[in-house]
C-alpha positions in Angstrom: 153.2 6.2 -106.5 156.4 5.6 -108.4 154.4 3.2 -111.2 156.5 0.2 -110.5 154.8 -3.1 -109.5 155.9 -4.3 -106.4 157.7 -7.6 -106.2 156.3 -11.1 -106.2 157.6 -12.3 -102.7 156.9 -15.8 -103.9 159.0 -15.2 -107.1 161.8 -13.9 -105.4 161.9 -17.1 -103.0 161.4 -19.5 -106.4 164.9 -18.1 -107.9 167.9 -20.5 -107.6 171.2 -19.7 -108.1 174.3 -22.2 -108.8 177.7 -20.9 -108.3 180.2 -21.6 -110.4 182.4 -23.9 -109.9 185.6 -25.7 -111.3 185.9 -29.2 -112.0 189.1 -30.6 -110.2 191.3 -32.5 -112.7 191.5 -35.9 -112.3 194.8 -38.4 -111.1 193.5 -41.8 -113.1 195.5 -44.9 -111.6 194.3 -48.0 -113.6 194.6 -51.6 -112.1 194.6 -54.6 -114.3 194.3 -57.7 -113.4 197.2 -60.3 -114.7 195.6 -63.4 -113.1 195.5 -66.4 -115.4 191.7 -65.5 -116.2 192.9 -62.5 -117.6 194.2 -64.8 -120.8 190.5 -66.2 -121.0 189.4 -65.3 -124.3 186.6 -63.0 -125.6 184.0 -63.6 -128.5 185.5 -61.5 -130.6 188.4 -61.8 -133.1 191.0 -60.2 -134.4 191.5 -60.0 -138.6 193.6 -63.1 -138.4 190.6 -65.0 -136.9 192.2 -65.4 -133.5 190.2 -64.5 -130.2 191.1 -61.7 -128.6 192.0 -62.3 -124.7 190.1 -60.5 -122.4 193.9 -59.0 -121.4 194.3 -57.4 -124.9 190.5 -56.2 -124.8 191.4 -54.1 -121.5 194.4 -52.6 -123.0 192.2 -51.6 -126.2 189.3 -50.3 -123.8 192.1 -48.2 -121.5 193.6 -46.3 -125.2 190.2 -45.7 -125.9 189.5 -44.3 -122.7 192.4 -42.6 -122.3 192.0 -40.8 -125.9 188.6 -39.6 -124.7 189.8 -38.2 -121.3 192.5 -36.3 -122.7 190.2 -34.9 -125.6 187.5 -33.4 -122.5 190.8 -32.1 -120.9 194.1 -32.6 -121.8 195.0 -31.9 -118.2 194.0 -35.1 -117.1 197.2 -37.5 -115.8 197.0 -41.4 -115.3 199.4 -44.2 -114.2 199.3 -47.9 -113.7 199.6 -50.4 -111.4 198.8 -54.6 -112.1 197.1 -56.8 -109.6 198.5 -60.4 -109.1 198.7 -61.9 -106.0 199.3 -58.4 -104.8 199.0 -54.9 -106.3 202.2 -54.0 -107.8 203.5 -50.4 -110.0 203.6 -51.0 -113.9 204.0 -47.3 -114.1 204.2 -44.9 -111.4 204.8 -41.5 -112.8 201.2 -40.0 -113.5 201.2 -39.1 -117.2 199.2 -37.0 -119.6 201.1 -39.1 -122.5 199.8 -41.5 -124.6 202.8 -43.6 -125.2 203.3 -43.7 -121.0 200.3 -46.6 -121.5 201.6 -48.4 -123.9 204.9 -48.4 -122.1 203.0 -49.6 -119.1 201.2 -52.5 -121.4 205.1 -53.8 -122.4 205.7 -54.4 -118.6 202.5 -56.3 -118.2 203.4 -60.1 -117.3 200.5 -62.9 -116.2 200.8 -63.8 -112.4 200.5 -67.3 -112.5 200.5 -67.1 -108.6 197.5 -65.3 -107.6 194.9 -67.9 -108.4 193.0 -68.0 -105.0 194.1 -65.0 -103.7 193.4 -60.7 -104.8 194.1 -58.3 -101.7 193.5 -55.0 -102.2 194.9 -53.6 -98.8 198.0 -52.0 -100.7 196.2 -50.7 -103.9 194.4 -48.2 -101.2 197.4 -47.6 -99.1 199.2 -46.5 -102.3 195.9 -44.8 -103.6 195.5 -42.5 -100.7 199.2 -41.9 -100.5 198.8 -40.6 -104.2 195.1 -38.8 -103.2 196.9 -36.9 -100.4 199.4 -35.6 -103.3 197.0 -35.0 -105.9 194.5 -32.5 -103.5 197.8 -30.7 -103.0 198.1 -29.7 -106.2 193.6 -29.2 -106.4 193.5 -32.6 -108.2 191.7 -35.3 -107.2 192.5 -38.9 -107.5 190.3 -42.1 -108.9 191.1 -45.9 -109.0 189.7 -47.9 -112.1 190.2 -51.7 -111.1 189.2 -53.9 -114.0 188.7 -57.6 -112.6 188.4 -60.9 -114.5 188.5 -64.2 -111.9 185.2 -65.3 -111.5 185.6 -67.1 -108.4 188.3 -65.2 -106.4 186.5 -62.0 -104.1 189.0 -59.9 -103.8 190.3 -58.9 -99.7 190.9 -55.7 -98.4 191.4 -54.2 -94.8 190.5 -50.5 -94.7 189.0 -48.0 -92.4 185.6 -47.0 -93.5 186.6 -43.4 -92.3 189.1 -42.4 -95.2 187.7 -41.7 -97.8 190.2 -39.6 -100.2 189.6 -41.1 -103.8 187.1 -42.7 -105.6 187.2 -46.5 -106.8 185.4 -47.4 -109.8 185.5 -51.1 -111.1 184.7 -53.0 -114.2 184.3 -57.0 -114.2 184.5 -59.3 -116.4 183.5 -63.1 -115.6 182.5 -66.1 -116.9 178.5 -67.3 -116.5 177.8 -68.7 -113.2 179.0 -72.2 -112.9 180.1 -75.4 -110.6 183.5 -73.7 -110.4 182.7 -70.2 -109.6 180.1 -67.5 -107.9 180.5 -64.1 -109.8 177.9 -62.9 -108.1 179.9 -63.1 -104.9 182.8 -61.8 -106.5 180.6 -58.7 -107.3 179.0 -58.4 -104.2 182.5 -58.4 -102.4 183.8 -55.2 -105.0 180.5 -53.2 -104.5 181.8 -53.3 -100.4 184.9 -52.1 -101.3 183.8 -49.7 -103.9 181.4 -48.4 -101.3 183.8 -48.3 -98.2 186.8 -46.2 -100.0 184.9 -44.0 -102.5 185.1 -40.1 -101.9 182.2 -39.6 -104.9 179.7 -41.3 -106.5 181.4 -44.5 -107.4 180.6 -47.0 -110.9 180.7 -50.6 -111.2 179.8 -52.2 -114.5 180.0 -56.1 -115.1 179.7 -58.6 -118.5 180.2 -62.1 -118.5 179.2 -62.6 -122.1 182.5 -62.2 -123.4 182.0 -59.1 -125.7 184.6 -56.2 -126.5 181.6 -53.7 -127.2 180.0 -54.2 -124.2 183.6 -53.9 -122.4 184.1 -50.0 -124.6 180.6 -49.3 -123.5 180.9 -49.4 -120.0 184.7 -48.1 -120.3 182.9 -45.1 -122.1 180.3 -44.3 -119.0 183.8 -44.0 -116.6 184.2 -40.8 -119.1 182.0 -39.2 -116.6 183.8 -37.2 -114.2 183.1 -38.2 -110.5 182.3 -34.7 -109.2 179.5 -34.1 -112.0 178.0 -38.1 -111.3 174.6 -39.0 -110.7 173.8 -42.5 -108.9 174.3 -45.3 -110.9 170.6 -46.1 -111.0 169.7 -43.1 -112.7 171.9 -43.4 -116.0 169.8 -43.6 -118.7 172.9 -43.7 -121.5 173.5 -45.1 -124.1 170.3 -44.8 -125.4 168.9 -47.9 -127.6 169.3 -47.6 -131.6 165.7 -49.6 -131.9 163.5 -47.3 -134.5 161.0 -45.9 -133.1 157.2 -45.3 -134.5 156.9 -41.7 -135.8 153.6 -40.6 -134.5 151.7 -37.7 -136.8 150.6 -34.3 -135.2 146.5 -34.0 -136.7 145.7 -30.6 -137.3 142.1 -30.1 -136.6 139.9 -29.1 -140.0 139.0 -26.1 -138.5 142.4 -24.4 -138.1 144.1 -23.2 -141.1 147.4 -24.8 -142.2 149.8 -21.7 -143.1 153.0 -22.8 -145.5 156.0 -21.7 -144.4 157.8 -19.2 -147.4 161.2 -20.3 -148.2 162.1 -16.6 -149.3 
């Protein structure tokens, strides 16, 4: 007898072990919509009093996220592409600069055109060109579409089988109305979301018009798609409501015991 205590088979089966791993760095193509409901305006305003459009609101909520990204990792790249009647480049060389966004904002022009039509059949072609590039280099790329007509689905024909970046979306509508079904529109991005997305894919919606609620859900696309849970399951942000502080009772007969501040 050597005095050691043999081993617990059922501990040894109960240990789990992760291995470590590295987070890819991310390829971030953003795609704004210039259709004419892009000019619609929000409820808020700016200090001269005037609405902001929902168009300035996007470019505000991609700076923020963009600030953000590049604070986790600086090593994070993005470029830019507008949708009209067609997806088209506003920048195409993927960037780790600031500026390279506002550049891309300059370019921005409002397709008057693409009322009754969004086809997304060349944002994915020119997405899984780029996703092809970007796993050469052990990147990975994601797609942030943010949408605004609230009666237009957008089109897209794509093989359900390729599946090399992720497609996030964020859509902002007007309420439900004679003239228009955003709920159709939605239900028409959630298929495409679900059809091209390598990960777990995000799609956040607000037809009420506010820029906090637009930050907000620009904030949860912080969340790196390798490292997601389902969409159900976030729990974030948490509400600010107070809550009722509720009193621990000692019992009489145990003895309270001050803690000495020596």
């Amino acid at each position: 007898m050597d005095g050691r205590e043999p081993q617990s088979s059922t501990a040894a089966a109960a240990r789990y072990t992760l291995p470590p791993s590295r987070l890819a760095s991310e390829d971030i193509l953003f795609c704004i919509d210039v259709d004419p409901e892009s000019l619609f305006e929000m409820k808020n305003t700016s200090v001269s009093g005037r609405p902001f459009t929902r168009l300035e609101s996007i470019k505000q909520a991609i700076l923020l996220f963009i600030n953000a990204k590049l604070a986790i990792n600086p090593d994070h790249r993005f470029a830019y592409f507008a949708l009209g009647k067609s997806p088209f480049w506003l920048k195409k060389e993927f960037s780790s600069d600031v500026d390279s966004a506002l550049a891309a904002f300059r370019g921005i022009t409002v397709d008057s055109s693409s009322a009754g039509h969004a086809d997304l059949t060349h944002l994915f072609r020119v997405a899984n060109h780029e996703a092809k590039k970007s796993r050469s280099q052990n990147r990975i790329l994601r797609v942030i579409l943010l949408y605004c007509r609230s009666s237009v689905a957008p089109q897209h024909q794509w093989p359900a089988t390729q599946k090399l970046f992720t497609l996030d979306v964020i859509y902002l509508h007007d309420k439900p109305g004679p003239d228009n079904c955003p709920q159709k529109v939605y239900d028409g991005l959630v298929d495409a979301l679900e059809q091209v997305s390598e990960y777990e894919a995000y799609i956040f919606e607000s037809g009420q018009g506010l820029t906090r609620v637009l930050f907000r859900h620009m904030c949860l696309l912080l969340s790196h798609p390798q490292q997601r849970c389902v969409q159900d399951d976030i729990d974030i942000p948490k509400s600010l409501t107070k809550k009722s502080l509720t009193v621990d009772l000692v019992p009489a007969d145990q003895e309270c015991v001050p803690v000495s501040s020596q």
